[in-house]
C-alpha positions as CSV (number, residue, x, y, z in Angstrom):
1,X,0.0,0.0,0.0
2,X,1.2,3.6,-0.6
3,X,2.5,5.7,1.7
4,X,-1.1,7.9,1.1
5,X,-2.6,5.1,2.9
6,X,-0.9,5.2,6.5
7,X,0.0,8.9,6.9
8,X,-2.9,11.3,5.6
9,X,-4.0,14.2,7.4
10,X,-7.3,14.1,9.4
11,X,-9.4,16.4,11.7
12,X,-7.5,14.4,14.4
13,X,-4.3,15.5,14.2
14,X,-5.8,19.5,15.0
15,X,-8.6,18.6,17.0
16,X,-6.8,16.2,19.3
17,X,-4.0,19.0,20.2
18,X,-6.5,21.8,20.6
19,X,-9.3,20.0,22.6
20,X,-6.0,18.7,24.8
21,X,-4.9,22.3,24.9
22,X,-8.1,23.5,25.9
23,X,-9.0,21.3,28.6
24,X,-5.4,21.9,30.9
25,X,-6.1,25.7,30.2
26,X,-9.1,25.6,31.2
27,X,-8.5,23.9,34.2
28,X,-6.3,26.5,35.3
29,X,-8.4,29.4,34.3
30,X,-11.3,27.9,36.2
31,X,-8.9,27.5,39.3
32,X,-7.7,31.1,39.0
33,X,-11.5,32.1,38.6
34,X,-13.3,30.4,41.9
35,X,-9.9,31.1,43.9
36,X,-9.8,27.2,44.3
37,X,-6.7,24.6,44.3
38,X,-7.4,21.4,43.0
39,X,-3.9,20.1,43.8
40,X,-5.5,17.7,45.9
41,X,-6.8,15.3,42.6
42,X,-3.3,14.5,41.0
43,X,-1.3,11.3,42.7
44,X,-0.9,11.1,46.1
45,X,1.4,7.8,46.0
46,X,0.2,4.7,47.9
47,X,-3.2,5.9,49.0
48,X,-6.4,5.2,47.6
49,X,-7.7,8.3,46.9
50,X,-4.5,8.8,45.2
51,X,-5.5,6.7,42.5
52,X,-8.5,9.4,41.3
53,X,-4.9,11.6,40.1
54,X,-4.1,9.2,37.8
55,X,-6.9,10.2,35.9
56,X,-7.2,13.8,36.9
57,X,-3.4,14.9,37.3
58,X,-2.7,15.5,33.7
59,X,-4.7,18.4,33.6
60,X,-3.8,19.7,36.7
61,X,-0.9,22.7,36.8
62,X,0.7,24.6,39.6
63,X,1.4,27.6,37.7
64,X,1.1,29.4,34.4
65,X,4.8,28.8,33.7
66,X,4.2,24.9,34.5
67,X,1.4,25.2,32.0
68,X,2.9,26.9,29.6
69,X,6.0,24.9,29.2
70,X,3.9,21.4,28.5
71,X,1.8,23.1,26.3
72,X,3.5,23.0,23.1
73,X,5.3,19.6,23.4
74,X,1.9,18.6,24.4
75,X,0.4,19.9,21.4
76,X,3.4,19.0,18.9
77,X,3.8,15.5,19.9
78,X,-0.1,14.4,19.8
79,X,0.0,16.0,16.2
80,X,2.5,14.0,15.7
81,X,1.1,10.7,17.2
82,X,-2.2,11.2,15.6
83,X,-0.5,11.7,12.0
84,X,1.8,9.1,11.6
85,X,-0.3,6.1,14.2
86,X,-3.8,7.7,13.6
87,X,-5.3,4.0,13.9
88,X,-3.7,3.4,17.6
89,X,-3.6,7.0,18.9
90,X,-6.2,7.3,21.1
91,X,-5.5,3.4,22.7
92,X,-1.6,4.8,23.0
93,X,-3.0,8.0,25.4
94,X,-5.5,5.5,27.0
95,X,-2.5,3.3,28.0
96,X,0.0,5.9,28.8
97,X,-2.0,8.0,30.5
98,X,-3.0,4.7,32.6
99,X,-0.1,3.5,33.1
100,X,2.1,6.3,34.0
101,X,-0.2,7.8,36.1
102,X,-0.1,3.7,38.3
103,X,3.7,3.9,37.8
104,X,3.9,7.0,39.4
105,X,1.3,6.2,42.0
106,X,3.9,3.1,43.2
107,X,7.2,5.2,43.1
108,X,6.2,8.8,43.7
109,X,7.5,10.6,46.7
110,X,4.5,11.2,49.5
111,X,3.5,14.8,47.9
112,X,0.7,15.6,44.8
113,X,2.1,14.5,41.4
114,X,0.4,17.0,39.0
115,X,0.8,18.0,35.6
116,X,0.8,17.0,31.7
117,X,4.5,16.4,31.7
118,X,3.8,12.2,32.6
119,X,2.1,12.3,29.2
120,X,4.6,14.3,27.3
121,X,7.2,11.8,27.9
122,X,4.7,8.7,27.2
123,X,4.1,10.2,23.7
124,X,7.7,11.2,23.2
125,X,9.3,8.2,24.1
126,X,6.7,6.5,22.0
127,X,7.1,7.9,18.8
128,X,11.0,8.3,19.9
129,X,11.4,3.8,20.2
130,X,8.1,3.2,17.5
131,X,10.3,4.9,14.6
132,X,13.5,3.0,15.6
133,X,11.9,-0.8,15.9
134,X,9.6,0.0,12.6
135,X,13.0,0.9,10.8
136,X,10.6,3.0,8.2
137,X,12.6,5.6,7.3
138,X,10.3,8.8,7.4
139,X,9.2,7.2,11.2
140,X,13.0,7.1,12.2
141,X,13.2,10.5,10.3
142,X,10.9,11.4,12.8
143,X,12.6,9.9,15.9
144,X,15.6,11.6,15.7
145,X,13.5,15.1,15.3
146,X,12.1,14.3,18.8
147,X,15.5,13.8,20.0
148,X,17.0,16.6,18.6
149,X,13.8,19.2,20.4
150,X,13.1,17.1,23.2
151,X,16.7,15.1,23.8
152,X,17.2,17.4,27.3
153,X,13.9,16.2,28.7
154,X,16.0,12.7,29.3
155,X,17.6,14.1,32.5
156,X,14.7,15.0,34.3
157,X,13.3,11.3,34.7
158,X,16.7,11.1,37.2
159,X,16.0,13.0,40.7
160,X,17.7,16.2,40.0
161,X,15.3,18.9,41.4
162,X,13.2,18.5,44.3
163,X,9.9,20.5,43.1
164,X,9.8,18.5,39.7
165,X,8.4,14.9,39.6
166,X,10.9,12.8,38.0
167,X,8.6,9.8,39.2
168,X,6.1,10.7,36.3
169,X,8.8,11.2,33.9
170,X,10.3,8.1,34.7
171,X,6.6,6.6,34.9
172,X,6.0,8.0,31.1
173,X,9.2,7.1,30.1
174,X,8.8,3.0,30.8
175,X,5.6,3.4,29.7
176,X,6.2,4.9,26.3
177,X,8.7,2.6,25.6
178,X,6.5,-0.5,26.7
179,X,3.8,0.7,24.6
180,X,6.3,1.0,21.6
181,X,7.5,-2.6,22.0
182,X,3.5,-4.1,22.9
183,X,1.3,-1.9,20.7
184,X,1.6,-3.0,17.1
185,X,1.4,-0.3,14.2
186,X,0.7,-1.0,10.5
187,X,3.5,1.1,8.3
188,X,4.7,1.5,5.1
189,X,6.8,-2.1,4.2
190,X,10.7,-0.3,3.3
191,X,10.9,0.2,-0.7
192,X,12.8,-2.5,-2.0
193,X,15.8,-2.3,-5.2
194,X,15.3,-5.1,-7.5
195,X,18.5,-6.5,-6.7
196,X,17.2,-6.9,-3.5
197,X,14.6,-8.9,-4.9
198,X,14.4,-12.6,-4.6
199,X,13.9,-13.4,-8.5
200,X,16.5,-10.7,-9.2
201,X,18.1,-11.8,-12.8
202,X,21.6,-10.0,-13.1
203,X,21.8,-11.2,-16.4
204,X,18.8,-9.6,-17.2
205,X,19.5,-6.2,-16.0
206,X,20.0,-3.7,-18.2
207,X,22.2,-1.3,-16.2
208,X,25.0,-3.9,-15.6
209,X,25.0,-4.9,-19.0
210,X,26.7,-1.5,-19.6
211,X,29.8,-2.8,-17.7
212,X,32.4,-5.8,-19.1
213,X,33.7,-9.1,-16.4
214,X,36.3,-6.1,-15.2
215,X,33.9,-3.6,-14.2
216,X,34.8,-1.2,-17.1
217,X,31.5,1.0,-17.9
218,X,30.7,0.5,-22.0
219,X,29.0,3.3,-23.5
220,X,28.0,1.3,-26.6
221,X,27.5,-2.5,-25.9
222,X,28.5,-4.5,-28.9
223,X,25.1,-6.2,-29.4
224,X,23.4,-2.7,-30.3
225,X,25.9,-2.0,-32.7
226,X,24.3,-3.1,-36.0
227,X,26.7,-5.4,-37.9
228,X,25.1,-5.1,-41.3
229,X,25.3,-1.5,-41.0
230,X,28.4,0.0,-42.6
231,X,27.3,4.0,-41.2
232,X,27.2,7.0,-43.5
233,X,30.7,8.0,-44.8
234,X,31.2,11.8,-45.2
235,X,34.2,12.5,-47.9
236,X,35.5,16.3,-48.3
237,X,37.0,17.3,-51.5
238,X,39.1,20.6,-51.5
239,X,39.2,22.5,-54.7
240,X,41.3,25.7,-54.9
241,X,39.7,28.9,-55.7
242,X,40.3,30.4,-59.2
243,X,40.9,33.6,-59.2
244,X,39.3,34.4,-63.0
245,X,36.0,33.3,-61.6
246,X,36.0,35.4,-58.6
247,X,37.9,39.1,-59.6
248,X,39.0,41.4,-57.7
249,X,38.4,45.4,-57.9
């Protein structure tokens, strides 16, 4: 199947980033609005009302700046997701958001785990390992893109700032890279050269045909000269000028 048939663009890939967008703003605006703090919904580790953040942490930020800065990876990668694995997309969020938010629950620090950043690093690690096991090139194109923007997001699933929850990283992380390994993805099957080919002939093909046993290149093989054809012979014939015919003043 064509390449048309796997990657297209569809409504998905804007309305999924803007309705994601929307709801964490929102969120927050509604917050600032009523003067209320609903810190107390994201993942309180190892208790069991804990487990409601696992749904309602991701849309859950501390402050403008914690929103702002997992708003456009947020929004770039789920284009991203939604363009190049539109039929798994919305099981791949489903999942992460799932699983991180459990891992996260097991190994987070006694404190609320809140934000959009667990998913950021689901989707990123997912489209990061998907490209590199499908081998596709455009989808490893595509992998190394997301590590050349979001390469320096690696550190911060290691415990190297105390306000930051590097227990969701980590928990998106895994859980991006298990979905990449367990969630299967049709794509494009690599374009093959006919030499690669199975029924290649190499007698058959005509570009080594232009080259003898030593490898010389032959601009004119010897089979498309024509034998019985002698060519067109051009003869000059150089006659001096006489001067009666042509006289001078």
């Amino acid at each position: 199947m064509s390449e048309h048939h796997y990657f297209k663009f569809s409504n998905a890939v804007v309305i999924a980033p803007l309705a994601a967008m929307l709801c964490i703003w929102t969120v927050f605006w509604v917050e600032l609005q009523f003067h209320i703090n609903l810190n107390q919904y994201g993942v309180d580790p190892r208790t069991f009302s804990g487990l409601r953040g696992v749904v309602f942490s991701p849309f859950i930020h501390g402050s403008v700046e914690h929103l702002y800065n997992n708003t456009i990876p947020l929004a770039i990668l789920m284009a991203s997701l939604f363009y190049f694995y539109r039929k798994i997309a919305l099981k791949v969020l489903f999942w992460g958001v799932l699983l991180s938010g459990l891992i996260t629950w097991v190994i987070g620090r006694p404190s609320y785990h809140i934000g959009a950043s667990g998913v950021i690093y689901v989707l990123a690690s997912f489209v990061f390992f998907k490209g590199i096991f499908t081998k596709y090139y455009r989808l490893v194109a595509l992998s190394l893109i997301v590590v050349f923007i979001y390469g320096s997001l690696l550190w911060y699933i290691f415990p190297i700032k105390d306000d930051i929850s590097w227990e969701g990283h980590l928990g998106g992380f895994v859980t991006g890279l298990l979905l990449a390994i367990f969630m299967k993805a049709k794509t494009p099957s690599p374009r093959k050269f006919a030499w690669e080919h199975e029924d290649y002939d190499e007698e058959a093909d005509e570009f080594l045909k232009h080259f003898d046993a030593d490898g010389n290149f032959i601009e004119t093989r010897p089979e498309d000269i024509d034998q019985d054809d002698k060519g067109i012979r051009i003869t000059y014939h150089y006659r001096p000028k006489d001067k009666r015919e042509n006289p001078t003043d």
